[in-house]
DOVEX-986133 format. One record per atom (N, C-alpha, C, O, CB): residue in one letter; x, y, z. Coordinates in pm, whole numbers, plus 32768, in hexadecimal, padded with zeros to 4 digits. Glycine has a CB too. Example, Ala and Ser with C-alpha at 12.3 -4.5 7.8 and 13.67 -1.06 7.14 Angstrom:
# residues 2
A85277DC7830C;A84CE7E3E830C;A85287EB6830C;A85907EB4834E;A846B7E418389;S85057F1F82C4;S85577F9682CA;S850A80038313;S853D80728324;S85807FC4823C;
//
This chain:
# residues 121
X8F3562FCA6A3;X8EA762DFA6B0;X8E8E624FA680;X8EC76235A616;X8E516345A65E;X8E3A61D9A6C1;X8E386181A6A6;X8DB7616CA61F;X8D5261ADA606;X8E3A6147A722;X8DEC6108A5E8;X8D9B60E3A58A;X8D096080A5C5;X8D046018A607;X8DFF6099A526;X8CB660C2A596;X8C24606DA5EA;X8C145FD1A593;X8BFA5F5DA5B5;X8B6260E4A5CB;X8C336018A50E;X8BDF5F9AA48A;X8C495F22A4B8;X8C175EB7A4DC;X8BF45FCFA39E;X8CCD5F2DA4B8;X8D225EA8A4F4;X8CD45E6AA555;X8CE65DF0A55B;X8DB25ECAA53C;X8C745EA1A5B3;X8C3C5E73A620;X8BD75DECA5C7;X8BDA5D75A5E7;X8BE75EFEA67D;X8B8E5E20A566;X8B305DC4A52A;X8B755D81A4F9;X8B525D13A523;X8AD25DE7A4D8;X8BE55D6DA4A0;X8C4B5D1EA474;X8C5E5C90A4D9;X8C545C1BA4B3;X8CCE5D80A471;X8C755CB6A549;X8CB15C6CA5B3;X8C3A5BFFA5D3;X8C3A5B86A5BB;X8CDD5CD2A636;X8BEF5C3BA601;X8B4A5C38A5FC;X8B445B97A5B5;X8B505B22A5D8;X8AF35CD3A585;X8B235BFDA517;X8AF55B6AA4AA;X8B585B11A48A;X8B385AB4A441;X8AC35B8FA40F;X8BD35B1AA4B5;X8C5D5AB4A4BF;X8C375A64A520;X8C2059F0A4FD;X8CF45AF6A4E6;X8C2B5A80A590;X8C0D5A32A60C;X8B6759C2A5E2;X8B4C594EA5FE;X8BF15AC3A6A1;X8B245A23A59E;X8A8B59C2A595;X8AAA5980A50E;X8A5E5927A4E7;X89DC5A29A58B;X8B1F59A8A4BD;X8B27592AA45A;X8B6158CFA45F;X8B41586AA420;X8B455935A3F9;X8BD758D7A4B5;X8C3B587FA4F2;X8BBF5812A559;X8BC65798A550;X8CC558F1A55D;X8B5D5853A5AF;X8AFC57D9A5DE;X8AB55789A593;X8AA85710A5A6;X8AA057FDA628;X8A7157E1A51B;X8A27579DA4CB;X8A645711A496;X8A3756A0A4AA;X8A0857F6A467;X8AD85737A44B;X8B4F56F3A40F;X8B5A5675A471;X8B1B5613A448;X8BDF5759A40C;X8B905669A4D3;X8BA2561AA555;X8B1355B3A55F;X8B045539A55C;X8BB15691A5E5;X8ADA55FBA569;X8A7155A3A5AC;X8A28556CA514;X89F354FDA520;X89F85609A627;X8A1E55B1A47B;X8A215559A41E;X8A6D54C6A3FF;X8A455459A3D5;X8A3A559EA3D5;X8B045504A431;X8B52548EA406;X8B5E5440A45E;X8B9453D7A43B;X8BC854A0A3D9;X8B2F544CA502;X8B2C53CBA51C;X8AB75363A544;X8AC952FEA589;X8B7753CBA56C;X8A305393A506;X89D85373A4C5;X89CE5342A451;X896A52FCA445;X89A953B3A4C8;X8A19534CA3E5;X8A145333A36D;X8A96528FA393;X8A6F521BA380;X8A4353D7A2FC;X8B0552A9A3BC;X8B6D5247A42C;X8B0B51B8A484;X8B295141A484;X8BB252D1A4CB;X8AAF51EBA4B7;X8A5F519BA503;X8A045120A4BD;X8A0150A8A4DA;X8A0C51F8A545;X89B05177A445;X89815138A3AB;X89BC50C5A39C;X89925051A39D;X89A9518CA326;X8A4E5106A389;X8AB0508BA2F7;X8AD8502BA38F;X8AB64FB7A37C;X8B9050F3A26C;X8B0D503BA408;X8B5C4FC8A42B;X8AFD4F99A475;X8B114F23A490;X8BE44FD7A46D;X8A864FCDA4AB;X8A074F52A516;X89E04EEBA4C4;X89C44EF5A44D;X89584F99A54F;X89DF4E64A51E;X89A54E0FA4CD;X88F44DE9A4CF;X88B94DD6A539;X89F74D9EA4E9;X88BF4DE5A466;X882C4E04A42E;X88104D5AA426;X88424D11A3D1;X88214E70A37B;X87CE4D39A474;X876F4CAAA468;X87034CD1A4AE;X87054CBEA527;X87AA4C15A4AB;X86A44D04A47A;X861C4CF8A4AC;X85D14C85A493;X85D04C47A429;X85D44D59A480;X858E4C68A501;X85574BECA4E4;X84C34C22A550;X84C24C78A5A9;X85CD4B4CA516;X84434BC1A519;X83B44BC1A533;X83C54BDFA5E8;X83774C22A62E;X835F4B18A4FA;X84004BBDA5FE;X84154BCAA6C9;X84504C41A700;X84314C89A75F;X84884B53A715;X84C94C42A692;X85054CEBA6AE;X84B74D40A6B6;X84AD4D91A712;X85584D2CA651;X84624D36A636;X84184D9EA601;X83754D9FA66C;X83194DE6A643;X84044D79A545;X836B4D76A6AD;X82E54D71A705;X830A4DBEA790;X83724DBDA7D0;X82B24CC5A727;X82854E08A7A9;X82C24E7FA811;X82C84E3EA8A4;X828F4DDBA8D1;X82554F17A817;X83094E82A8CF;X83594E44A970;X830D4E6DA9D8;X82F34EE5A9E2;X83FC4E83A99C;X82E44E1CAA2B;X827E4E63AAB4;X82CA4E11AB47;X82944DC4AB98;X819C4E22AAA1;X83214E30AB45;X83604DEAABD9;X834F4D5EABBD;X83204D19AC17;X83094E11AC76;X836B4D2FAB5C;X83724C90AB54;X82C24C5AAB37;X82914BE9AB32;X83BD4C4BAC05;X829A4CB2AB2E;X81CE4C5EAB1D;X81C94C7BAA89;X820A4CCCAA47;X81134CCFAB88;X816A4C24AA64;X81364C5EA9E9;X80C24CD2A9F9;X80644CE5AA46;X80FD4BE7A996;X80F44D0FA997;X807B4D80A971;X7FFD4D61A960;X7FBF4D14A916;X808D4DC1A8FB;X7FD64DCBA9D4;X7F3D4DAEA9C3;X7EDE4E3BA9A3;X7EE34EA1A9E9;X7F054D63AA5A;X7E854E29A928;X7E4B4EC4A91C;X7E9D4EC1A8A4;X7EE94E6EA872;X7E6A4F4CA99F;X7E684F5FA87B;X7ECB4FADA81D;X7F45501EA871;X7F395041A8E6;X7E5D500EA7B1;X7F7F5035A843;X7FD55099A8A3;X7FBE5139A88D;X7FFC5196A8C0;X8078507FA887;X7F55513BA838;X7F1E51FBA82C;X7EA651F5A87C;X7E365212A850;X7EE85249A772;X7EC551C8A90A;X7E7751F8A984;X7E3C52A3A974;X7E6B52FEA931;X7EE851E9AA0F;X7DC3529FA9CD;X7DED5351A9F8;X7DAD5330AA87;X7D4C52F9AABA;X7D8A53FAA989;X7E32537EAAA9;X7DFC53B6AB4D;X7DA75430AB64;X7D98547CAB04;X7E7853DCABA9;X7D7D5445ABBC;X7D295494ABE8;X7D7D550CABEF;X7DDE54FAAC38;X7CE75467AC5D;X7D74559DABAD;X7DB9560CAC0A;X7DCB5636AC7B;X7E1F5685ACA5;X7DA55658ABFC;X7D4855E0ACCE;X7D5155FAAD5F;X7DFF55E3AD9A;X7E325631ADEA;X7CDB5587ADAE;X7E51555EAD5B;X7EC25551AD88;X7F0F55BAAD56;X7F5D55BDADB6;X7EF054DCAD71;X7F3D561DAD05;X7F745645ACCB;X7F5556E0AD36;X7FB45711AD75;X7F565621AC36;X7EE55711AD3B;X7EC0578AAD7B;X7F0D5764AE00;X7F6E57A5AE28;X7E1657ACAD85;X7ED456E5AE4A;X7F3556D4AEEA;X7FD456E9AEC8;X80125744AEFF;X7F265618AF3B;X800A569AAE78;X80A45695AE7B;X80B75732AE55;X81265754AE7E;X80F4561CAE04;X806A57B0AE0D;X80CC5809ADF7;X80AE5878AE9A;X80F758D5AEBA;X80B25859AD44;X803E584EAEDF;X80145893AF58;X808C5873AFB8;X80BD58CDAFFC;X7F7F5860AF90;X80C257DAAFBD;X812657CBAFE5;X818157EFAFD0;X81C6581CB02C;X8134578EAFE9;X81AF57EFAF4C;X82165857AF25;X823C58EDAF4F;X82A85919AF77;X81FF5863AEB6;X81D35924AF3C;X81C059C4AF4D;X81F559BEAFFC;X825A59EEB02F;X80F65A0AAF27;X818D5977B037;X81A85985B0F8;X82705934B12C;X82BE5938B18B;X80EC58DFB166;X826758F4B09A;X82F358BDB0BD;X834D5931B0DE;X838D5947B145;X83355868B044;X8342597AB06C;X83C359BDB059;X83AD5A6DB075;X83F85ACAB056;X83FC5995AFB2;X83245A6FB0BC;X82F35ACDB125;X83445ADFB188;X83785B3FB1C1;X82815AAAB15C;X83445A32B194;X839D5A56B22D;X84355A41B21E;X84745A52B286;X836D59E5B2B6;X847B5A21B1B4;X84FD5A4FB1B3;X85245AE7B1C8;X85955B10B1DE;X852C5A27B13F;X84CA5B21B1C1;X84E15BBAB1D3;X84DF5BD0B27F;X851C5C2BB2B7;X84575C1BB17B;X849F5B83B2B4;X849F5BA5B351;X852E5BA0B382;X85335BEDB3E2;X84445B38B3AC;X85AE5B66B36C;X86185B09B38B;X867F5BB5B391;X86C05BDFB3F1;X86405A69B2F7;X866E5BF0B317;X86C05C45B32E;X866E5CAFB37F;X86B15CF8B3C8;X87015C6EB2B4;X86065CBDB37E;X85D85D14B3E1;X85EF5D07B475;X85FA5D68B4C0;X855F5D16B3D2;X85F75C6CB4A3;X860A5C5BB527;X86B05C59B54F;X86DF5C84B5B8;X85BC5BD8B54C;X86EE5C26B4F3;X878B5C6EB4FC;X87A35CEFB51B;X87D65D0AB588;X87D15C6CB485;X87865D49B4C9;X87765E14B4F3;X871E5E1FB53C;X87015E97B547;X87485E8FB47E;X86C55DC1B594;X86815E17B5EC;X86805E94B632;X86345EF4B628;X86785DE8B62A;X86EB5E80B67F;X87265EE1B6D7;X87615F86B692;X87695FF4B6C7;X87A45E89B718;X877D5F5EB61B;X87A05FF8B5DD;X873E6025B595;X874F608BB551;X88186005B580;X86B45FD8B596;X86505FF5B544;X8607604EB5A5;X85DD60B9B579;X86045F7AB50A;X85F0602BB636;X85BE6058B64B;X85006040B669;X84C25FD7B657;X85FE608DB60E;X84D260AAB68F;X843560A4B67E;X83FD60AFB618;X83AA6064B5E3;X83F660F2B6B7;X84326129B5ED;X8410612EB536;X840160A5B4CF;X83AC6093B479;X849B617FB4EA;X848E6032B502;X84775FCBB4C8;X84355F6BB4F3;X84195F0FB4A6;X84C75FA8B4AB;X840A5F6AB586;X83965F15B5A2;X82FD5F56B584;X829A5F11B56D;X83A25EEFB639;X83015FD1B589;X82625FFDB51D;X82635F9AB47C;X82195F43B44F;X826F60E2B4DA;X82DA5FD9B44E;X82FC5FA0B3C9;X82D25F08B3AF;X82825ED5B361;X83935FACB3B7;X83385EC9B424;X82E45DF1B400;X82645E0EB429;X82215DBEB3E9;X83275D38B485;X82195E4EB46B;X81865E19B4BA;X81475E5EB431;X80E15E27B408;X814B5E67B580;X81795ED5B3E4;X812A5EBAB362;X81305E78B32F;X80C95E45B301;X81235EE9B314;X819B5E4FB314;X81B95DA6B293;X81585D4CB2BB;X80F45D2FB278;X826B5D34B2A4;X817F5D0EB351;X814A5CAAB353;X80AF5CE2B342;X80745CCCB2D8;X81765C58B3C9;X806C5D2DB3AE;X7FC05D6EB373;X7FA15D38B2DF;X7F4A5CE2B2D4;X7FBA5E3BB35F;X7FD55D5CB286;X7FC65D4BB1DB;X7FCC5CC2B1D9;X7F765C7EB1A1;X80425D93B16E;X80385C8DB21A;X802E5BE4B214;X7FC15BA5B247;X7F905B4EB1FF;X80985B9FB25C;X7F855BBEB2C4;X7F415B7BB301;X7E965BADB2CB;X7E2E5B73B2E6;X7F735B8CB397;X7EA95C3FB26A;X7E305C2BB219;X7E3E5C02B1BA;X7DCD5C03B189;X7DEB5C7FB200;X7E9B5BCBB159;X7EAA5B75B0E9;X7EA15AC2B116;X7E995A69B0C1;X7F445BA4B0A5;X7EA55AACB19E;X7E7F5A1EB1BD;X7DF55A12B1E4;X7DBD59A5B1DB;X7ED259E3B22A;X7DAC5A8CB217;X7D175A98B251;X7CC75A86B1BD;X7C685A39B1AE;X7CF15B45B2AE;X7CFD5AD8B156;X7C9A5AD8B0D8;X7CD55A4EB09F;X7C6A5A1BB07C;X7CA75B6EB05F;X7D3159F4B080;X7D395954B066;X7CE5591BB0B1;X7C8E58D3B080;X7DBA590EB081;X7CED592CB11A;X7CB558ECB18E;X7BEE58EEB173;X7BAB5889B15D;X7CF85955B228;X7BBD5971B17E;X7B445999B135;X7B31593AB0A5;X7ADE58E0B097;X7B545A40B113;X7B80595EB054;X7B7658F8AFC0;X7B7B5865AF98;X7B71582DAF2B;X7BD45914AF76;X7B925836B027;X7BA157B7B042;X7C17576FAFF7;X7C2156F5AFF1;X7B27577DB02A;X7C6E57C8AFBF;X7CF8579BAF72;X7D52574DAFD7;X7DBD5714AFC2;X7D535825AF36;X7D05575CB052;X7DA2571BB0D7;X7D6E5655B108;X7DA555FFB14C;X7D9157B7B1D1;X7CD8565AB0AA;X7CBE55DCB0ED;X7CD45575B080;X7CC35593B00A;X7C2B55D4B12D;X7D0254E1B0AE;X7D4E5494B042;X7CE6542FB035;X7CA4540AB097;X7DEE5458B067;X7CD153F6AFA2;X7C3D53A7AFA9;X7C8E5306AFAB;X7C4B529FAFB0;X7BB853CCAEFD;
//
């Protein structure tokens, strides 16, 4: 009968052995980089311009709500890909099946669409 607790053993060997690793060559990085900061180093980088403003902007959530609507419809439709591969052994059953998916999709773009989340200012 195998022993389970060796399992956790292995476990916290493996996550101390990373910890360990990625301490020491962090702590490695410290001692041999060479450190000259100077007034120019230290000033923040914008594609070669100087900074203009402060940099604790806030954007609007409006961008944030579009990119995850995009998201969601992105990877909506990665699901179509294997469906249209098995078509043929799916059957009717599996074309009822996408015309529900998509239905749910195309009322989750009608109510964005309604909320005005789809128009970009």
């Amino acid at each position: 009968m195998p022993d389970y607790n060796l399992s956790y053993v292995y476990v916290l060997a493996f996550f101390g052995a990373g910890v360990g690793i990625v301490a020491m060559m962090m702590m490695m990085s410290r001692m041999l980089a060479p450190r000259n900061p100077t007034r120019e180093k230290l000033t923040a980088y914008e594609s070669g311009e100087e900074p203009i403003g402060q940099a604790w902007g806030r954007y609007p959530t409006h961008f944030y709500v579009f990119a995850l609507i995009f998201v969601v419809f992105d990877v909506e439709v990665i699901f179509l890909f294997p469906w249209a591969v098995l078509l043929r052994e799916l059957g009717w059953r599996g074309v009822i099946e996408i015309a529900l998916f998509l239905a749910i999709l195309v009322v989750g773009l009608y109510y964005a669409w309604r909320k005005r989340a789809l128009s970009w200012y």
